[in-house]
N, C-alpha and C positions, 0 to 999 in steps of 0.2 A: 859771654856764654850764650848758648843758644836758648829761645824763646820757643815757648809752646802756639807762641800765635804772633799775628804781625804787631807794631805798638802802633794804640789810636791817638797817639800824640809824637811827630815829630817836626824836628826842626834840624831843617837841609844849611849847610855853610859851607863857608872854603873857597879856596882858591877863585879869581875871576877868570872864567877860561877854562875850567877843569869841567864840566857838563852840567851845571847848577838847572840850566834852561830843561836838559834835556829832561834831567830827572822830575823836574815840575809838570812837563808831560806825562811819564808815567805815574807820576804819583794818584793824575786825575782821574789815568786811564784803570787804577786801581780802586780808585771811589775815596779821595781824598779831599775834602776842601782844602785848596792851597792856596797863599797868598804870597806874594815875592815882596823881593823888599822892604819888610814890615821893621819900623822902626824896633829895636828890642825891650823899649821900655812899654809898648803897648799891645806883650804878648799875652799880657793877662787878662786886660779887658777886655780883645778878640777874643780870645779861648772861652771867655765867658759867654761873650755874644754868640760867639759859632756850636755851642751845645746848646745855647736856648732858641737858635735859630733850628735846630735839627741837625745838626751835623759832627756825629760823634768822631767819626775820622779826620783830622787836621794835621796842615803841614806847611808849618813857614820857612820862608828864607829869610837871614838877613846874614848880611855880608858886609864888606869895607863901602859898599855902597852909597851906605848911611849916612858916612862922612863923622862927625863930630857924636851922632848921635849912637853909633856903635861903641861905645866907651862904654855906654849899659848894660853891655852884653851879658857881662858875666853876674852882677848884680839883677838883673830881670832873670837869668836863670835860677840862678839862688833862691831867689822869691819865690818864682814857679814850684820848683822841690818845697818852700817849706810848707807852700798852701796844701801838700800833699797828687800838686801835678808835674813831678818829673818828669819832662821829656827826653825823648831818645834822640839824644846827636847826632847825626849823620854829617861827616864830616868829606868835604872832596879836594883832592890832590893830584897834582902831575909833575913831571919833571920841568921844570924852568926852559928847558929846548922845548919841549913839545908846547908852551902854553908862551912863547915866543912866535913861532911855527901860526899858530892858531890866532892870533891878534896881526901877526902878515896879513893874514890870509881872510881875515874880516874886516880888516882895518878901524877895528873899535878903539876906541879909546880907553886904556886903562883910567877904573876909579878913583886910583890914586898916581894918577899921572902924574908926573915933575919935569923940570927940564932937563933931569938927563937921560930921559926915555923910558922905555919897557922894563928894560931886566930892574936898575933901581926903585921902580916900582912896587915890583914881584916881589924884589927883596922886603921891601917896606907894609909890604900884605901880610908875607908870611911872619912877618915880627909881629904885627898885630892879634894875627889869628893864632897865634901861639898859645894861647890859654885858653884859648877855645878847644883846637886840635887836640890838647892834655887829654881832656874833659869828655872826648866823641866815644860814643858809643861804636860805634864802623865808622870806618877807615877805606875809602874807595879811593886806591888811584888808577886815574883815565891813561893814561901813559902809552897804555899801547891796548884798549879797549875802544872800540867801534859803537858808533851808535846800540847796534843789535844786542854787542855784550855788555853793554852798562844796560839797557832795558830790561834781559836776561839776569843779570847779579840783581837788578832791583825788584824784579816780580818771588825771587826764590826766596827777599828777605825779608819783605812786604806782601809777598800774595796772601793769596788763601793758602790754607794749611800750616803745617808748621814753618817756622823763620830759620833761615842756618843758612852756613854759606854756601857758594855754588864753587862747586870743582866741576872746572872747564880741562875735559881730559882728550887732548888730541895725540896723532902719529905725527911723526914727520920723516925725511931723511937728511943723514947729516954729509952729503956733499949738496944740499941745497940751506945750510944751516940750520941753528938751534933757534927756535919758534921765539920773538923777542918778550912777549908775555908767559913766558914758561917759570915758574917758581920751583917746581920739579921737576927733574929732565932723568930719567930712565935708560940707561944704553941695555939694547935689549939684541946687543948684535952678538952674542955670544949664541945666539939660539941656531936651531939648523934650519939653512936659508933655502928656501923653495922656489930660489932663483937657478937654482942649477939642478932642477926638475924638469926637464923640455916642458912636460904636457902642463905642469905649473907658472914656468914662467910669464904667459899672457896673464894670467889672472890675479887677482888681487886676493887682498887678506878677507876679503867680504866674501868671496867664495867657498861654497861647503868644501871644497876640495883643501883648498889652502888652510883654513880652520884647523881641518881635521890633521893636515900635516904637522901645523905648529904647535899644537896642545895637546895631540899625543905623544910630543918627546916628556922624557923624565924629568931634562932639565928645566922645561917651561914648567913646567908643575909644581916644580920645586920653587920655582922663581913666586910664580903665586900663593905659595903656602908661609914666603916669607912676607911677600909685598903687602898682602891684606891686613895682619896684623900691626906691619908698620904704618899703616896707614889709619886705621885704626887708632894708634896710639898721637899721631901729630896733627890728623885735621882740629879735632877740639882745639888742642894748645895753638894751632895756626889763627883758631878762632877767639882764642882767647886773648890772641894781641892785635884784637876788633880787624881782623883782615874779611873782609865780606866775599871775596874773591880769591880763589887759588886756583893758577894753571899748573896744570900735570902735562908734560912732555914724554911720552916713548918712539924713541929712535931705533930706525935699524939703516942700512947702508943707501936704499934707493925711495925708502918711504910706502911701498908698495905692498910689502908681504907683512912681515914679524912683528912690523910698529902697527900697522892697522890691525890685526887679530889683538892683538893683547890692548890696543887702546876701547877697542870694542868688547873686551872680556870684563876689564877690570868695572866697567859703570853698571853690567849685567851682572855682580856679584853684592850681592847690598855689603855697605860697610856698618856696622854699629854704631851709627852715628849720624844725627838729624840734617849733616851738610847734604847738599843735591849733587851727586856727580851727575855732568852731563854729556855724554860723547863726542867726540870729535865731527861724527857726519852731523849734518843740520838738520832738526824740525821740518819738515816742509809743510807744516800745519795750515799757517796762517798766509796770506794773500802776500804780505809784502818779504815774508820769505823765497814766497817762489820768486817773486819779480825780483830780486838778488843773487837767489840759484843760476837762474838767463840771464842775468847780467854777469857773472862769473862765466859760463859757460863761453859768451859770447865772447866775450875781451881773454881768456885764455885758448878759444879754438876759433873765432866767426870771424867771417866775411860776408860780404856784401857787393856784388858785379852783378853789372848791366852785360849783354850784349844783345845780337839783330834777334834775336827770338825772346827775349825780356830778360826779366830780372832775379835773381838768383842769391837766397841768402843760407850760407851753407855753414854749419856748427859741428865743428869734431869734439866731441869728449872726451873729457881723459874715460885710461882704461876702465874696465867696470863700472862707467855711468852712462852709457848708453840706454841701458833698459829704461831706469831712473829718467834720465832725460826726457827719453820720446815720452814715459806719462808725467811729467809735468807738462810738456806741452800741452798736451791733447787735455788736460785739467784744465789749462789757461785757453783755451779753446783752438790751440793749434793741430793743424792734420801736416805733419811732418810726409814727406818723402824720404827715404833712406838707401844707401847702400855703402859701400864695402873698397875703400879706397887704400891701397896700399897694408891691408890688414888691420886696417881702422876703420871702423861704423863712420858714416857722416850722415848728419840728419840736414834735410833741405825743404826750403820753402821758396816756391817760385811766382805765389801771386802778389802782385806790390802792395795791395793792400791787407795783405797777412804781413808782409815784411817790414810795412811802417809801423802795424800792431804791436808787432814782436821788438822794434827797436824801442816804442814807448814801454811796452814792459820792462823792458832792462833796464831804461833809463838812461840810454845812450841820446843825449841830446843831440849831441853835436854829427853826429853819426846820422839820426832822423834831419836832421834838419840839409845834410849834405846830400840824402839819398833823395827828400819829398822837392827838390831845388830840380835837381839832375831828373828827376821824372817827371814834374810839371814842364821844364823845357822841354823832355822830348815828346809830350805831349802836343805840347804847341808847339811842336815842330811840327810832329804829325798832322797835328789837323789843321797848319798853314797849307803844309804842301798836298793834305786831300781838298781844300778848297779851291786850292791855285789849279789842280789836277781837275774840276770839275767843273772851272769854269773854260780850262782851256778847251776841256771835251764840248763842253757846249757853243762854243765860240766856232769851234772844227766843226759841227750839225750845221749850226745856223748858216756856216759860210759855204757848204756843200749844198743845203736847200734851197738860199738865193742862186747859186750857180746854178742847177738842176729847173730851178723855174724860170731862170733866163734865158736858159736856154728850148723851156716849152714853149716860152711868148716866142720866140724868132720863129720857131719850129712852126709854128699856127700863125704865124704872119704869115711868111712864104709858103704855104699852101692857101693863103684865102681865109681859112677856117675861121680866124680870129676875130674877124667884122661881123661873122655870123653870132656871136658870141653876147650877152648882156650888154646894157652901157657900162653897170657897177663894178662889173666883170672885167671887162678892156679899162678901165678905169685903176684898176688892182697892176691889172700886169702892164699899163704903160707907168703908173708908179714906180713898181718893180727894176722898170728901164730905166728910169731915170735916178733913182737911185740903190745900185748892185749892192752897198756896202749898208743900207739903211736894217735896221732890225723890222718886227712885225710891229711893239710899241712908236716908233718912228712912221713907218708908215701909215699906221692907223689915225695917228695925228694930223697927216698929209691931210689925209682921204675924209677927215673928220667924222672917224667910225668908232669902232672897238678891235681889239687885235685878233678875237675871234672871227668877226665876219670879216676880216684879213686874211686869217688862215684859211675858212671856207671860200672865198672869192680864188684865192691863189688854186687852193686844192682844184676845183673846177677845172682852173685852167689846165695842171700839171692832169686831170686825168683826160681831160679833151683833146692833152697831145697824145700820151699814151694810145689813142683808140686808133 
């Protein structure tokens, strides 16, 4: 049943692999003292310690982890009830594929490993955990729940305010199929469809226009006048068979119009009852929201090219999230460029280091890491080939000024002029002679000088032919 407040004593179990870790995070991020893997027989003298320590909120885990010592389980709870501190169960499950799936994909080692692998393992957990599961207060399975929506189910049961479950009420369409976490699924294609409206069709169910088309027929209205009531009547009992969690599905043919109004009506309608329906669009509240939103945006519409004028990273939305889009960006501190491709909005970012910003927010590793590679090389390309380009320009000066002054010493020889000239002087430009290809450091060496009064000795010369 639902609770008027969160409970300041629980204890998280279940499955290995089901999100035990994850929930120990939000527990703290609720203001929990939590402890993992606490032997079960030493939940009483913690419990005692951790309220004379200050800490009315507590939350342990024990699991098959224990090994031998989880056998106390059910006897340390019993205890607990009779001292008059019943704890709340909190019990987590998934499907045996998914929690298979999930130990691939870590490579952990199951707790109660054997040598016939994973699944007789699993099998050999959930026999144990068996009387415990009886026993839980909620009942979370991960199955086809994301980080986001297990943190979500756990703040609606544990936050602040009243505890109840969370109805997670999305749209979808059913030629892209039926949502796999759907507990309720709504065919809501009977309605009249504002796709064969011309001026309707670009727009979405979020649109005043569409709204108003869908929830003024009689028959949507009617659908509401039933749907509430029933809803009304089955979330408690859904919550009475400790389900912490329920998804609501409404379908109509392309996902676009009928499913999105009425998935966005029914959580705008309070239900008589302390569950949290929560809509289908997302929060964009919190930071690591958004940085999920552009990560969604980006891997359903982005790109990312280079060409001769830089670099370009360009993001089409679906319909109706354009506006949406451009202000998260400019929240996350991006200045989009925009325009209008093919009757689709495309937002664009053309400086590279907005575009590696932008790829670290989404969280495209592989992505940043391929762009920050390909832009460091053609960086140092670039500034190979402006050094090679600057040295050859100076190489080109140096070998036209030797020439131009070789040709002032001949010039001022065969006139005479040259013997009228300093010793340090004729000393400079028979150097010069003698060596056409030498630089000014080179000759100054000669001449055992400095390369300035090399440049001045020469100068002289080149303006004495000049006169």
């Amino acid at each position: 049943m639902t609770t008027k407040g969160p409970p300041d004593f629980v204890v998280v179990t279940g499955l290995s692999g089901s999100g035990k870790s994850q929930a120990v995070k939000v527990f703290e991020d609720l203001d929990y003292y939590t402890l993992d893997n606490l032997p079960p027989a030493l939940m009483k003298t913690t419990l005692e310690v951790c309220r004379r320590g200050g800490h009315p909120r507590v939350a342990f885990v024990i699991d098959a982890r224990s090994g031998a010592l989880f056998a106390e389980a059910s006897a340390a709870l019993d205890e607990l009830a009779a001292a008059g501190d019943r704890p709340h169960i909190l019990f987590f499950d998934a499907s045996d594929d998914v929690l298979l799936r999930r130990y691939s994909e870590t490579r952990h080692r199951h707790p109660l490993e054997s040598a016939g692998g994973v699944q007789p393992s699993i099998d050999e957990e959930r026999r144990v955990l068996g009387a415990l599961r009886a026993r839980a207060d909620k009942v979370i399975d991960t199955t086809h729940l994301t980080v986001k929506d297990l943190r979500d189910t756990l703040h609606s049961l544990y936050g602040a305010g009243t505890a109840g479950m969370l109805v997670h009420v999305t749209s979808f369409g059913y030629k892209n199929g039926v949502p796999p976490g759907a507990d309720l699924v709504f065919d809501v294609r009977f309605m009249e469809n504002p796709f064969y409206i011309p001026k309707l069709r670009p727009k979405t169910g979020r649109d005043p226009e569409v709204r108003e088309f869908v929830l003024g027929h009689p028959a949507t209205q009617e659908f509401l006048t039933h749907l509430m009531p029933l809803l009304r009547f089955v979330l408690p009992r859904y919550e009475d068979e400790k389900k912490a969690r329920l998804g609501m599905a409404f379908g109509c043919t392309g996902g676009w119009h009928r499913s999105v109004v009425i998935a966005d009506e029914v959580p705008a309608r309070r239900v008589a009852h302390a569950a949290e329906l929560v809509g289908g669009r997302a929060s964009l509240r919190r930071e690591c929201c958004r940085r999920t939103y552009l990560r969604g945006l980006f891997l359903a519409g982005g790109s990312v090219s280079a060409g001769p004028s830089g670099y370009l990273l360009e993001v089409r939305p679906p319909r109706g999230e354009a506006t949406r889009a451009r202000a998260v960006l400019k929240r996350e501190g991006f200045v989009p460029r925009s325009r209008v491709r093919r009757g689709r909005p495309v937002l664009m970012l053309r400086d590279g280091d907005a575009i590696a910003s932008f790829l670290r927010h989404a969280g495209a590793g592989e992505t940043l890491l391929r762009f920050e590679t390909r832009r460091v090389s053609r960086e140092m390309r670039g500034r190979t080939n402006a050094s090679v380009n600057a040295d050859a320009a100076n190489l080109a000066r140096a070998v036209a000024a030797a020439r131009d002054q070789i040709e002032a010493v001949r010039a001022l020889a065969r006139s005479g002029r040259l013997a009228r000239l300093p010793v340090e002087v004729r000393a400079a430009a028979s150097a010069r002679l003698r060596a056409p290809a030498a630089t000014l450091a080179e000759l100054a060496a000669r001449l055992d000088t400095t390369k300035w009064v090399v440049r001045q000795r020469l100068r002289r010369v080149m303006d004495e032919a000049a006169r």
